[in-house]
Residue frames as a rotation matrix with the C-alpha (Angstrom) as fourth column:
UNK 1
0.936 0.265 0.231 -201.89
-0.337 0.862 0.378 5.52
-0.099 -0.432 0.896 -23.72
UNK 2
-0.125 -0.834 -0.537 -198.70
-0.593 0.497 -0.634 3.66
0.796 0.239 -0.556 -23.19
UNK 3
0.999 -0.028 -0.042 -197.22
0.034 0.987 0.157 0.21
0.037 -0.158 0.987 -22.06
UNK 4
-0.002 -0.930 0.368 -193.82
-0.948 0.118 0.294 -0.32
-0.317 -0.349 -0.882 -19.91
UNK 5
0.961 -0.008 -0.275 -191.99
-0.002 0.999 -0.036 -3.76
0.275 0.036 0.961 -21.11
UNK 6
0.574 -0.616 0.539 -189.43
-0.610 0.118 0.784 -4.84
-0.546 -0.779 -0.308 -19.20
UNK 7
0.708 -0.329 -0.624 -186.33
-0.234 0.726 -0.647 -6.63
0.666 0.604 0.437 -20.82
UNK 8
0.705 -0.515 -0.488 -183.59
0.707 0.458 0.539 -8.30
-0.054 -0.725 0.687 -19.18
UNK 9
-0.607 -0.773 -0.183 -180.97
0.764 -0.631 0.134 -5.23
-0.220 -0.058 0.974 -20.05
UNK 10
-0.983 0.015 0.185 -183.36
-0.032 -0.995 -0.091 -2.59
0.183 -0.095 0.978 -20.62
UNK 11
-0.241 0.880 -0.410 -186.99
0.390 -0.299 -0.871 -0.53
-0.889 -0.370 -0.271 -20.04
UNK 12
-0.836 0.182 0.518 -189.15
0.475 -0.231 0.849 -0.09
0.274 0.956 0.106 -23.08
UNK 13
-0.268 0.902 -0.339 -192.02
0.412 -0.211 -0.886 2.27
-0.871 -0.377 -0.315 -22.86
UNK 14
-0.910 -0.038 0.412 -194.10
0.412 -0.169 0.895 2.33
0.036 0.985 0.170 -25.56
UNK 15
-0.453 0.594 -0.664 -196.20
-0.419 -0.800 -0.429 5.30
-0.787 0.084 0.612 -26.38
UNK 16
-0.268 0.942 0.204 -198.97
0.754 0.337 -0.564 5.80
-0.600 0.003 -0.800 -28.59
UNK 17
0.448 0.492 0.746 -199.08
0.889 -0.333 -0.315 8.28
0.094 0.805 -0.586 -31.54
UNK 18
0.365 -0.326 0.872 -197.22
-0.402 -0.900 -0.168 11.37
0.840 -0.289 -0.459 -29.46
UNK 19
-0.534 -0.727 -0.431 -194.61
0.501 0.137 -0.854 11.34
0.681 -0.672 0.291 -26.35
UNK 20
0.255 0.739 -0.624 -196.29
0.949 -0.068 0.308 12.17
0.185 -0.671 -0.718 -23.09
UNK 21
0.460 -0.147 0.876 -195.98
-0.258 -0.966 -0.027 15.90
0.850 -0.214 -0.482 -21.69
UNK 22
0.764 -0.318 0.561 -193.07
-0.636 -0.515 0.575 16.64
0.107 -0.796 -0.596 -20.07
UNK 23
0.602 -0.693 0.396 -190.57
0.569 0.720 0.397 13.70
-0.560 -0.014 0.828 -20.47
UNK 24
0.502 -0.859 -0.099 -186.93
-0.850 -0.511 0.129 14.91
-0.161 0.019 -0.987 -20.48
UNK 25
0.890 -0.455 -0.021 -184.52
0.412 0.825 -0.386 12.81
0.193 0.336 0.922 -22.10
UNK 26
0.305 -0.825 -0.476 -181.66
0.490 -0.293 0.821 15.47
-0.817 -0.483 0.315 -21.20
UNK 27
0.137 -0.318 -0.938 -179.48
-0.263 -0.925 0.275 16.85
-0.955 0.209 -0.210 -23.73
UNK 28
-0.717 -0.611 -0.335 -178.23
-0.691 0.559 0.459 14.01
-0.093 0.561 -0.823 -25.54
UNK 29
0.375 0.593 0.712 -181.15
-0.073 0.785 -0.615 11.52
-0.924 0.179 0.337 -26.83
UNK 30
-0.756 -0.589 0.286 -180.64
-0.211 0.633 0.745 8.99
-0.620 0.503 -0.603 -29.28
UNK 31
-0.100 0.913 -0.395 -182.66
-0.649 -0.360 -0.670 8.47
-0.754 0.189 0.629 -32.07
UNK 32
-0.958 -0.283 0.050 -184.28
-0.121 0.556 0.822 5.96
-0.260 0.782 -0.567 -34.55
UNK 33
-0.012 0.858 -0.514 -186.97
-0.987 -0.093 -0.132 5.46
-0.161 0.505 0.848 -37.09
UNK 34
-0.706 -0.066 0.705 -188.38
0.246 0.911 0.332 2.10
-0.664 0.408 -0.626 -38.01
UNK 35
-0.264 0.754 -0.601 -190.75
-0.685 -0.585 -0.434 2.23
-0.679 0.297 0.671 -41.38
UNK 36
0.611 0.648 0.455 -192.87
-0.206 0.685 -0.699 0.55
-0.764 0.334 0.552 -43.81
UNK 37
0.667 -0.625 0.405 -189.73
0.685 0.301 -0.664 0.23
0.293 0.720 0.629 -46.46
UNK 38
0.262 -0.894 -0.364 -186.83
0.698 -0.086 0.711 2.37
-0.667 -0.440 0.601 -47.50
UNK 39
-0.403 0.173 0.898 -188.10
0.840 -0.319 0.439 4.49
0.362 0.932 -0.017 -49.61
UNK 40
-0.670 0.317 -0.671 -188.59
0.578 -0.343 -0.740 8.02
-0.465 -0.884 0.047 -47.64
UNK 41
-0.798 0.537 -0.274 -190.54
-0.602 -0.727 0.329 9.66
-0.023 0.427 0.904 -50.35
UNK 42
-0.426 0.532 -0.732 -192.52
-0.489 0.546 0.680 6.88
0.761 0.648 0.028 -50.32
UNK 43
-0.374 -0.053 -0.926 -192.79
0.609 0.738 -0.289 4.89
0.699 -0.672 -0.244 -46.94
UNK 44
0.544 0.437 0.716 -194.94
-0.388 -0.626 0.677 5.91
0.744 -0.646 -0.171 -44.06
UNK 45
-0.581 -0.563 0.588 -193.42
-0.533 -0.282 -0.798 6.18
0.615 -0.776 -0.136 -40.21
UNK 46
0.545 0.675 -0.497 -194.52
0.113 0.528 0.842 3.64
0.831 -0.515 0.211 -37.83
UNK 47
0.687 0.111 -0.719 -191.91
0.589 0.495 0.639 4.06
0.427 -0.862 0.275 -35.08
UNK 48
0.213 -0.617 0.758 -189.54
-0.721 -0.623 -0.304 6.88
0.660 -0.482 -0.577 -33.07
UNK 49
0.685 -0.382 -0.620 -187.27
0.703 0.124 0.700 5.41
-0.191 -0.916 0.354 -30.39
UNK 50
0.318 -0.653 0.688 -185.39
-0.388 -0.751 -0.534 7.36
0.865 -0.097 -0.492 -28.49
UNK 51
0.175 -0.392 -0.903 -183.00
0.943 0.332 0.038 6.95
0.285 -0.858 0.428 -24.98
UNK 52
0.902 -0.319 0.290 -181.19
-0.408 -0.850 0.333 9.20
0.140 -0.419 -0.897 -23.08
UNK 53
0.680 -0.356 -0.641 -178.90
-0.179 0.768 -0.615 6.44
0.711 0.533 0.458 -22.33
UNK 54
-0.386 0.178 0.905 -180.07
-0.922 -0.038 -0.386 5.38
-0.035 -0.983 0.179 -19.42
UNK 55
-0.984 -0.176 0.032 -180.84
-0.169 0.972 0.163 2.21
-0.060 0.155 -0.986 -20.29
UNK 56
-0.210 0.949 0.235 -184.19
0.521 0.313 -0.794 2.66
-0.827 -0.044 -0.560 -21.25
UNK 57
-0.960 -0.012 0.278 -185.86
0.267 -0.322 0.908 3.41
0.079 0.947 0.313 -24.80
UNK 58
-0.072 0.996 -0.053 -189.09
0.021 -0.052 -0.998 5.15
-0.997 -0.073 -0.017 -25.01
UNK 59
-0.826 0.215 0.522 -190.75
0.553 0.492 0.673 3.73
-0.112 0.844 -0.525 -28.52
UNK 60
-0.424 0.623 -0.658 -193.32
-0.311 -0.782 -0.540 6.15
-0.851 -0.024 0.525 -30.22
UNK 61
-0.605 0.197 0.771 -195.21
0.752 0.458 0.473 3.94
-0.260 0.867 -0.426 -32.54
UNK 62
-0.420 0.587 -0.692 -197.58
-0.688 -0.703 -0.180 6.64
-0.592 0.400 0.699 -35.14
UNK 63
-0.444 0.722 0.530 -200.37
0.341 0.683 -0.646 5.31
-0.828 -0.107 -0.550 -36.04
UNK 64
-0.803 0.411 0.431 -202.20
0.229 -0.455 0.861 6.39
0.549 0.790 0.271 -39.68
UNK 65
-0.732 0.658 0.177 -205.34
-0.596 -0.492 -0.635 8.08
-0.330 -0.570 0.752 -38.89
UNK 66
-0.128 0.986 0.105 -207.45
-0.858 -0.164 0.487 5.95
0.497 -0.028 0.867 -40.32
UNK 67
0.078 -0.359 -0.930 -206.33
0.164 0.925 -0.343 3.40
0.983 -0.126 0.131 -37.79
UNK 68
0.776 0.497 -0.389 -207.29
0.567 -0.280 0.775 5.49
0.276 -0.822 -0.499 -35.00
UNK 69
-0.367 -0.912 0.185 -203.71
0.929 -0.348 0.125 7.75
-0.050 0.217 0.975 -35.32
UNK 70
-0.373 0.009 -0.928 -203.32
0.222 -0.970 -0.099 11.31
-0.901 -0.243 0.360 -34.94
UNK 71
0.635 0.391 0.666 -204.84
0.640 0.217 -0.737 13.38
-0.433 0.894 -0.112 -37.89
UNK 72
-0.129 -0.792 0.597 -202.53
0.986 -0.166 -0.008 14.97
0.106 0.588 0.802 -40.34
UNK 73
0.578 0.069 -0.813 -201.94
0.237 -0.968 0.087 19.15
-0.781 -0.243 -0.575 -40.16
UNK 74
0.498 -0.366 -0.786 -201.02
-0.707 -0.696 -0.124 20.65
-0.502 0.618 -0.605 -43.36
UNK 75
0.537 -0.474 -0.698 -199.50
-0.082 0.794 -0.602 16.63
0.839 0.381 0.388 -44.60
UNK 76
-0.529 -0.846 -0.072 -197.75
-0.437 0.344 -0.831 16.18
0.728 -0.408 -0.551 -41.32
UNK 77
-0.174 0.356 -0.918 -198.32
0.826 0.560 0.060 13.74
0.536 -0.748 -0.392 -38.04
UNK 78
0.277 0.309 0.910 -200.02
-0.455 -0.792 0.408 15.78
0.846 -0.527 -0.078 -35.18
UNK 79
0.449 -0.506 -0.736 -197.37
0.866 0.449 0.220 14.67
0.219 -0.736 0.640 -32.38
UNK 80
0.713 -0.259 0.652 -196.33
-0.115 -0.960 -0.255 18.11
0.692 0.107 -0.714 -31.00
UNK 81
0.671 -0.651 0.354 -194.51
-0.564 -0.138 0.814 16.88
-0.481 -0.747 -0.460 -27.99
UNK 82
0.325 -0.819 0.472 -192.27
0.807 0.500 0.313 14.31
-0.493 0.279 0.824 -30.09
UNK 83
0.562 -0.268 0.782 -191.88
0.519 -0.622 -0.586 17.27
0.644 0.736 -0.210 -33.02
UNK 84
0.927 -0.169 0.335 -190.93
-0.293 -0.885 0.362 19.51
0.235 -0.434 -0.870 -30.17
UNK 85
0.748 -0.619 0.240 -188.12
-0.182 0.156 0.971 17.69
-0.639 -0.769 0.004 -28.97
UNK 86
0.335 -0.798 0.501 -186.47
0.598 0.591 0.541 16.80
-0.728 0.119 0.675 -31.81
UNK 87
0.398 -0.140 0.906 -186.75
0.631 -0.675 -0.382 20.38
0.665 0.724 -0.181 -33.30
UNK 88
0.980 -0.129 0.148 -185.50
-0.185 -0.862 0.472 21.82
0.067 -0.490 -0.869 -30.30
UNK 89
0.632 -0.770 0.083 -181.76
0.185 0.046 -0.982 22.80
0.753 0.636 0.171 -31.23
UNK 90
0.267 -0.422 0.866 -180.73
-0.929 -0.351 0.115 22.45
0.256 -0.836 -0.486 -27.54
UNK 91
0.611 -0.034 0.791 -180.77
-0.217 0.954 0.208 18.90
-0.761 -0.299 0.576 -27.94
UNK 92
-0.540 -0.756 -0.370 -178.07
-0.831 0.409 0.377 16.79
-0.133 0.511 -0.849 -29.72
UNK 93
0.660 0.465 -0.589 -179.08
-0.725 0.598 -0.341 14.02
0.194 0.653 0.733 -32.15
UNK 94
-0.697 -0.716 0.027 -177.25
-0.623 0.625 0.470 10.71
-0.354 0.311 -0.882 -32.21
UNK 95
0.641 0.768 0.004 -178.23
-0.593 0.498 -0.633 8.51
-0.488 0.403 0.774 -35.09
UNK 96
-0.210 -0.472 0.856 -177.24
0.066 0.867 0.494 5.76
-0.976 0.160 -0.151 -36.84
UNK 97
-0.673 0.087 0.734 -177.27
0.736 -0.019 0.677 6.21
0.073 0.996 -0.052 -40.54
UNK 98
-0.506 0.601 -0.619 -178.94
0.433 -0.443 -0.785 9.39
-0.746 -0.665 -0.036 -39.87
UNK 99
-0.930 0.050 -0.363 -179.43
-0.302 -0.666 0.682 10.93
-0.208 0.744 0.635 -43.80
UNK 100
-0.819 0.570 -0.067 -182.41
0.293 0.517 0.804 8.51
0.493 0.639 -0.590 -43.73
UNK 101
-0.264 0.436 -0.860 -183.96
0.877 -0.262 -0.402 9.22
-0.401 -0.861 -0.314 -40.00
UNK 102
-0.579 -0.133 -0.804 -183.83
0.392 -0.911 -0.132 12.98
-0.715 -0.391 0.580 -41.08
UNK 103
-0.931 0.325 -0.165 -185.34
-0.182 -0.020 0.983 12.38
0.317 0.945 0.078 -44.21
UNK 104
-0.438 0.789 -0.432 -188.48
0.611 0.613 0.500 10.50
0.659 -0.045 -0.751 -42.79
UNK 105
-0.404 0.254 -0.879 -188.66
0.841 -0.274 -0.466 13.00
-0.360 -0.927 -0.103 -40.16
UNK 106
-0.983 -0.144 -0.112 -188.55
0.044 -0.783 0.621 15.56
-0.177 0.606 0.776 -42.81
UNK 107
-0.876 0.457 -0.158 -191.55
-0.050 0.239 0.970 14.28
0.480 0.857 -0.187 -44.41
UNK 108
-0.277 0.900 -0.335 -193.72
0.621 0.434 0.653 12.87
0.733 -0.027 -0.679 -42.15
UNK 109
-0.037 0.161 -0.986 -192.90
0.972 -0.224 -0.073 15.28
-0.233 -0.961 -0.148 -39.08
UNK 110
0.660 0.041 0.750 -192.23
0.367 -0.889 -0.274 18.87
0.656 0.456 -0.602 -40.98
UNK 111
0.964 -0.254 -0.082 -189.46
-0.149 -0.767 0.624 19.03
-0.221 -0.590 -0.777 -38.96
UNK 112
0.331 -0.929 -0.167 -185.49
-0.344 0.046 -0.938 19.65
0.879 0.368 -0.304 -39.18
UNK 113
0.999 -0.049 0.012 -184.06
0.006 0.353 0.936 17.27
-0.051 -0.934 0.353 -36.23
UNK 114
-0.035 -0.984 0.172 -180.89
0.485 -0.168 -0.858 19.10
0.874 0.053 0.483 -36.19
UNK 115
0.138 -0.795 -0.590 -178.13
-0.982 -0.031 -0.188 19.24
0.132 0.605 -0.785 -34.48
UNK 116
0.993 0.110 0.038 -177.33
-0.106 0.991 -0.077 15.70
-0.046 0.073 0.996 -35.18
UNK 117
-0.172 -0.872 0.458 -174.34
-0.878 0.346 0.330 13.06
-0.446 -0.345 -0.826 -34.72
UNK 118
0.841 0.510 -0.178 -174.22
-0.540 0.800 -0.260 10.27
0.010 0.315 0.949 -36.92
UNK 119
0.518 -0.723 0.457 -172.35
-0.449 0.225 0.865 7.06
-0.728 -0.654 -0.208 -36.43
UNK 120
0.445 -0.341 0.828 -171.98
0.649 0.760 -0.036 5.62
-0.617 0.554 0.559 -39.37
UNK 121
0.894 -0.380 0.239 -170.58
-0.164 -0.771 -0.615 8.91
0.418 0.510 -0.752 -40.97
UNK 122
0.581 -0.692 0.428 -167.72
-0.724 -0.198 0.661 8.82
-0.373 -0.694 -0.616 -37.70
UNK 123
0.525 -0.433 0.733 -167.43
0.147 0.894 0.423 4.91
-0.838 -0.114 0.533 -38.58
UNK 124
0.824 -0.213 0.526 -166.71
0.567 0.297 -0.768 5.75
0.007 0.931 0.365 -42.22
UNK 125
0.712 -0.626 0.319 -164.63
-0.153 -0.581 -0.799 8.50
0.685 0.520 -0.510 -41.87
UNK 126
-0.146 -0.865 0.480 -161.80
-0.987 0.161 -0.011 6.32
-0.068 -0.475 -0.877 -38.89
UNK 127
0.147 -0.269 0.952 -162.52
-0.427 0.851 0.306 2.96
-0.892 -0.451 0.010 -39.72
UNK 128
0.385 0.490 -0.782 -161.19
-0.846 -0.153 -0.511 2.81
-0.370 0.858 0.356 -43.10
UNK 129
-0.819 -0.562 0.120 -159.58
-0.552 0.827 0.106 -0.31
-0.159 0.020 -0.987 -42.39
UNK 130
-0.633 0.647 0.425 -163.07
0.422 0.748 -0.512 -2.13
-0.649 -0.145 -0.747 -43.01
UNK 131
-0.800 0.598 0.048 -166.05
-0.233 -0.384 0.893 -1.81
0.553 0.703 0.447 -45.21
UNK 132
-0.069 0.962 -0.265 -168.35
0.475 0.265 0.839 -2.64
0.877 -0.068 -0.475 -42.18
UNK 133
-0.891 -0.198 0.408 -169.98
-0.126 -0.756 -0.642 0.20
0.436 -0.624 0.649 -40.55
UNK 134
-0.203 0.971 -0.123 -173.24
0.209 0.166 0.964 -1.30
0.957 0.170 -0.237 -39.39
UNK 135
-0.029 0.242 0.970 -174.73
-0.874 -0.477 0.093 -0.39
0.485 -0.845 0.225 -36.36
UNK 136
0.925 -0.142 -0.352 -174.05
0.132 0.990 -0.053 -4.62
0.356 0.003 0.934 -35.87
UNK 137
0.559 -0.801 -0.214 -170.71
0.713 0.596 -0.369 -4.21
0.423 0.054 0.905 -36.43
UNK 138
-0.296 -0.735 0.610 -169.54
0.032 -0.646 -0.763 -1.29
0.955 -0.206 0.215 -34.70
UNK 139
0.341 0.164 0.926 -171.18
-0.861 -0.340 0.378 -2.25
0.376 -0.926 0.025 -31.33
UNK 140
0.961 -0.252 -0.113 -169.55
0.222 0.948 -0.227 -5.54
0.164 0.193 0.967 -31.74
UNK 141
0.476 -0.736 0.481 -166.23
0.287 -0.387 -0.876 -3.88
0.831 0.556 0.026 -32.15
UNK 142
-0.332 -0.511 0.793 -166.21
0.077 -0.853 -0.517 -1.04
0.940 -0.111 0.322 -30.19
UNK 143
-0.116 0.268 0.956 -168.15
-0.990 -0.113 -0.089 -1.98
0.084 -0.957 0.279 -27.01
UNK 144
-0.994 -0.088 -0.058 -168.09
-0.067 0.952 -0.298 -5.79
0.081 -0.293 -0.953 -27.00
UNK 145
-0.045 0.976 0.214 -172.37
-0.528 0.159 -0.835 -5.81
-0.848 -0.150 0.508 -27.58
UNK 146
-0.893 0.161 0.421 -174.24
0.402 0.706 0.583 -8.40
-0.203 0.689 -0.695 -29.46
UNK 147
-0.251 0.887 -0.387 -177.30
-0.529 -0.461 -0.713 -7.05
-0.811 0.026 0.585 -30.93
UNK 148
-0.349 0.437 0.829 -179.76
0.733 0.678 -0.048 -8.97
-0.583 0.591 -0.557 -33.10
UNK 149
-0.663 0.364 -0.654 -180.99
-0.718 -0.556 0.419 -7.53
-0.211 0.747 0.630 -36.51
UNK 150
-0.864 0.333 0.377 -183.42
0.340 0.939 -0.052 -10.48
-0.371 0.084 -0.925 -36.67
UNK 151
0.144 0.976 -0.162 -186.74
0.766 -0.214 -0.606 -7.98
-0.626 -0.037 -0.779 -36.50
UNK 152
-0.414 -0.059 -0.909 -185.49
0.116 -0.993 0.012 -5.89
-0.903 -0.100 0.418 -39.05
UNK 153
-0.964 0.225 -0.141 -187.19
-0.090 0.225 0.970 -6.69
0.250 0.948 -0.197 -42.04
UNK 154
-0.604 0.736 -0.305 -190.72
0.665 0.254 -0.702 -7.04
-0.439 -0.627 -0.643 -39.89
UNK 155
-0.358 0.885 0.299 -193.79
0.882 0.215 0.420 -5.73
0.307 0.414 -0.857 -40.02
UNK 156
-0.671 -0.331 -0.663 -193.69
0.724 -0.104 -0.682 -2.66
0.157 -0.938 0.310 -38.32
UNK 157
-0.693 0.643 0.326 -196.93
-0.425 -0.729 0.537 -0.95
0.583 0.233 0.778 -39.68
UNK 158
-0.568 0.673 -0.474 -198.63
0.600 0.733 0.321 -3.76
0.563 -0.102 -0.820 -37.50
UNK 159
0.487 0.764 0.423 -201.63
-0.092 -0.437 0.895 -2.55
0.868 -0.475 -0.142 -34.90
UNK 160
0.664 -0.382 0.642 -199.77
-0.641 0.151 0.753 -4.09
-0.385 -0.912 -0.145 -32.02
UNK 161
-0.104 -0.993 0.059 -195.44
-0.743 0.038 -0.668 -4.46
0.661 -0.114 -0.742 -32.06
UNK 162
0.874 0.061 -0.482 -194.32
0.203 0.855 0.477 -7.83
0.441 -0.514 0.735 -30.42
UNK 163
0.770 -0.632 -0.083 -191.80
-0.157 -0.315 0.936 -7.90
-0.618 -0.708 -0.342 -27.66
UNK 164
-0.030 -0.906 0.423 -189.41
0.888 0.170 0.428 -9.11
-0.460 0.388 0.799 -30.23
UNK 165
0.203 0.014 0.979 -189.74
0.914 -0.361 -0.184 -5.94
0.351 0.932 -0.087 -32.12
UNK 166
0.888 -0.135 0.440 -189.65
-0.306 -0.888 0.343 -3.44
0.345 -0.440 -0.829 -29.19
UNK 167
0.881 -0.469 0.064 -186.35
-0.119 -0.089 0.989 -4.99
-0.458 -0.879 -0.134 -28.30
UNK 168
-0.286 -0.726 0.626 -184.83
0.909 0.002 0.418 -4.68
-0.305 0.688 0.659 -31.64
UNK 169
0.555 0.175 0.813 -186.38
0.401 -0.913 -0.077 -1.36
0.729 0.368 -0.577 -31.94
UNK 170
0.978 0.139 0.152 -184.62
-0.057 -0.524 0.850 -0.40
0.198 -0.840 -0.505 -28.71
UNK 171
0.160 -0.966 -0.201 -181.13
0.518 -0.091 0.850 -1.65
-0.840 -0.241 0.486 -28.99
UNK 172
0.321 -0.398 0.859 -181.08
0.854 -0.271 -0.445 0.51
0.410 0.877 0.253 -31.84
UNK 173
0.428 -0.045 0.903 -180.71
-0.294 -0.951 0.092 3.66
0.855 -0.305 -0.420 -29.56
UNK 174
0.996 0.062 -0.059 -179.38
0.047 0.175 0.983 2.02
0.071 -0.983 0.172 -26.26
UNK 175
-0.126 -0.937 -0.324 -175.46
0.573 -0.336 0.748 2.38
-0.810 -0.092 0.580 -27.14
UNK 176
0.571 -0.240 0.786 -175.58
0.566 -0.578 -0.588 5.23
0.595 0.780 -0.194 -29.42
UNK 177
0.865 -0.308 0.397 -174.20
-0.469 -0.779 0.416 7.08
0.181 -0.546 -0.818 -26.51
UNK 178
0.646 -0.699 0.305 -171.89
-0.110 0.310 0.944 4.95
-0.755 -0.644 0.124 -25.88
UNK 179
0.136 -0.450 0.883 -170.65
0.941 0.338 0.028 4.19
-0.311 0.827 0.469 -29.65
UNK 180
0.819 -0.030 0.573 -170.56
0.297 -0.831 -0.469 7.95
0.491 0.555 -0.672 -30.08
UNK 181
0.822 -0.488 0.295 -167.93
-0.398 -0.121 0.909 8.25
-0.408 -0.865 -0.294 -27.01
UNK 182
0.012 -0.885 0.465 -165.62
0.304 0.446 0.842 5.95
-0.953 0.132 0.274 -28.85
UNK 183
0.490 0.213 0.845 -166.37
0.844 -0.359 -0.399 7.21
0.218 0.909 -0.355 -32.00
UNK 184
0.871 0.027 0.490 -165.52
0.080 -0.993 -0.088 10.78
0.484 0.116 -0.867 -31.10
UNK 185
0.555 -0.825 0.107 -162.22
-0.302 -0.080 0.950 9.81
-0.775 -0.559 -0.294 -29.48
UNK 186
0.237 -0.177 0.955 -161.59
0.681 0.731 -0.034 7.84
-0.693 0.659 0.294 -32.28
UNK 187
0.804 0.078 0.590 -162.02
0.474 -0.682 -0.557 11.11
0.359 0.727 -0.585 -34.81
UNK 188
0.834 -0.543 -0.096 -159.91
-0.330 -0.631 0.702 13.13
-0.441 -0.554 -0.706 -32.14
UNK 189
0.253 -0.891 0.376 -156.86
0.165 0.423 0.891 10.61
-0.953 -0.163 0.254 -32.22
UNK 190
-0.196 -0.389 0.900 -157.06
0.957 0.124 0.262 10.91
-0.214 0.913 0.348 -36.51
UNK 191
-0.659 -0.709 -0.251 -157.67
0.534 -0.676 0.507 14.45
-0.529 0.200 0.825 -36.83
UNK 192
-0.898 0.393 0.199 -160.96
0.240 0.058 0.969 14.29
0.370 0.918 -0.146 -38.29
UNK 193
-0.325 0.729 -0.603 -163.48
0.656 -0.285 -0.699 15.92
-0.681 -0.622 -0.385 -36.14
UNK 194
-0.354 0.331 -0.874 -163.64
-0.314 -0.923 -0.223 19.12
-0.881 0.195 0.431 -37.67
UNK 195
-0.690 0.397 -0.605 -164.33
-0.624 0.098 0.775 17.40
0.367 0.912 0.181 -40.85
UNK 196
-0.604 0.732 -0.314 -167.04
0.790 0.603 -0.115 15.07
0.105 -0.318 -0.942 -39.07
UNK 197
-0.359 0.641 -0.678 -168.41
0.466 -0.507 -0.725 17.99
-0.809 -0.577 -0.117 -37.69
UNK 198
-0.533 0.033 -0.845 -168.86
-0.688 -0.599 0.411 19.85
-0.493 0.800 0.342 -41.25
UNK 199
-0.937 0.220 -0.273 -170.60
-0.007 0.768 0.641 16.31
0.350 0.602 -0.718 -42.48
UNK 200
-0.439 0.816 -0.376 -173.12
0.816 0.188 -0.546 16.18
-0.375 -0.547 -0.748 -39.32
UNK 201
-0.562 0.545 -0.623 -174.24
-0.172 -0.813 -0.556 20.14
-0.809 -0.205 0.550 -40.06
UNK 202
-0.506 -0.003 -0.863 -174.85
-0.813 -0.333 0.478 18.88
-0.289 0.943 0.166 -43.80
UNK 203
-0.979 -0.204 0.008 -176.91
-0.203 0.977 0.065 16.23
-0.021 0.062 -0.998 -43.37
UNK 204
-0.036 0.989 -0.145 -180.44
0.214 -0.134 -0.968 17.85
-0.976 -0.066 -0.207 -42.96
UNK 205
-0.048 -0.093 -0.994 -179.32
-0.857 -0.508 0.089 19.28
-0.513 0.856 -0.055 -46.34
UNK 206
-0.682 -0.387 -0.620 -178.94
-0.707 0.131 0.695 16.09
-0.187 0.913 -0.363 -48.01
UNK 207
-0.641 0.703 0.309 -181.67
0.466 0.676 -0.571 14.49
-0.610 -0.222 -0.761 -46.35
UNK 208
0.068 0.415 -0.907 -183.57
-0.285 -0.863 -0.416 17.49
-0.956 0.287 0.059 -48.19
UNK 209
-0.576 -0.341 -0.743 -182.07
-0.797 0.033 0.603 16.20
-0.181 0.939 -0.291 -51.44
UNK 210
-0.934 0.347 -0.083 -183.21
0.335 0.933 0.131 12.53
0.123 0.095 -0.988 -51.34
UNK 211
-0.238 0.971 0.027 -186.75
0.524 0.152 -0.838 13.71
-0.818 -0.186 -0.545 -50.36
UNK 212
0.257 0.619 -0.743 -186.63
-0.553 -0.536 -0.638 15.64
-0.793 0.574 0.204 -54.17
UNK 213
0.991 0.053 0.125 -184.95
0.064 0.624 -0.778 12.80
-0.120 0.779 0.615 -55.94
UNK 214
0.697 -0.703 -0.142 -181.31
-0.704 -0.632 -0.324 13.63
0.138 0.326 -0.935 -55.70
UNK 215
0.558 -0.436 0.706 -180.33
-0.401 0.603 0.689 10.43
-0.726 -0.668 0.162 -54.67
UNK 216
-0.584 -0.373 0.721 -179.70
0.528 0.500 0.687 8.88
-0.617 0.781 -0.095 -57.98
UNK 217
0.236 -0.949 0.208 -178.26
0.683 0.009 -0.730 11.00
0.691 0.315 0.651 -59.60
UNK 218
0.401 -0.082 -0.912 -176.27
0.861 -0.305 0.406 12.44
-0.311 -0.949 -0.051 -56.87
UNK 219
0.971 0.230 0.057 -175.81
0.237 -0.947 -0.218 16.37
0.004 0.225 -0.974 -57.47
UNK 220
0.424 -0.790 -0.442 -172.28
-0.607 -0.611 0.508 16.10
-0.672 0.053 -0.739 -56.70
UNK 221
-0.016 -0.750 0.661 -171.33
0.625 0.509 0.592 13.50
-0.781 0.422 0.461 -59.08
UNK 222
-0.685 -0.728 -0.014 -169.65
0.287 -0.288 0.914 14.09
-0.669 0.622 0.406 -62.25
């Protein structure tokens, strides 16, 4: 089952428990997670969005089974067409603080959504003129967008997502393509790709860490 909502700057289609068969998103899809906290060993998955960036976001809310939701296989969601795509290593990630996305995916999906492109890694490692790398402040910046963070602190285990929420779940993926574009010129001009590009490969890895406790204390400190 799903439900088109129409905004004034984009198309939201929001799915039900698993991505329909057959939707192409292309090479490049954007990705985000919305969940019941911040805690990935701990928090369940209520929401995939993804784009192509095409101005439209398709929103996979996952339902618990006993809430009528897919039933679990071995501890993971049963969503095979979302799992497929974002294990399939022909496709490029772009996330936004991705160590968490990859983590939650880890957990709840049993899968490795690699390769990946995170911005806030790019932002940290060429905008060290600033300490703000939100996904606020760097489409503010770098593409002249306003985006609201108003719905982030919501409910998003509800039964049924209000239009405010699909349309703060959706600009979360609608300029990743584009903030990666200036991003990745941005690395070019300082020299710092090849080290970006050594961070992105090493990010399922540390997402791997945090889901056994490595967060605090981090393995590489002292």
């Amino acid at each position: 089952m799903g439900t088109t909502v129409f905004m004034p700057s984009a198309t939201i289609h929001l799915h039900r428990d698993d991505l329909p068969a057959g939707i192409s998103l292309g090479p490049v899809i954007a990705v985000d997670t919305e969940t019941m906290g911040l805690n990935p060993q701990r928090d369940r998955l209520c929401l995939v969005q993804l784009s192509a960036g095409d101005g439209a976001a398709h929103c996979v809310q996952i339902r618990p089974p006993h809430l009528g939701g897919p039933p679990r296989v071995n501890g993971h969601v049963d969503c095979p067409n979302l799992k497929a795509l974002l294990a399939d290593s022909a496709t490029l990630k772009l996330f936004h603080f991705a160590r968490f996305d990859l983590a939650i995916l880890r957990r709840e999906l049993g899968i490795d959504a690699a390769p990946v492109r995170c911005t806030k890694v790019a932002a940290k490692l060429v905008r060290t003129f600033t300490e703000r790398h939100g996904l606020k402040d760097l489409c503010r910046d770098l593409l002249g967008v306003e985006i609201s963070k108003q719905q982030q602190t919501s409910d998003w285990g509800a039964p049924e997502l209000t239009p405010e929420q699909l349309a703060y779940a959706a600009s979360d993926v609608l300029h990743l393509h584009a903030l990666w574009a200036r991003l990745e010129g941005l690395l070019r001009r300082e020299g710092r790709l090849d080290l970006a590009e050594e961070c992105f490969r090493f990010l399922p890895t540390r997402a791997a860490l945090d889901l056994l406790g490595y967060e605090d204390p981090d393995v590489f400190a002292h």
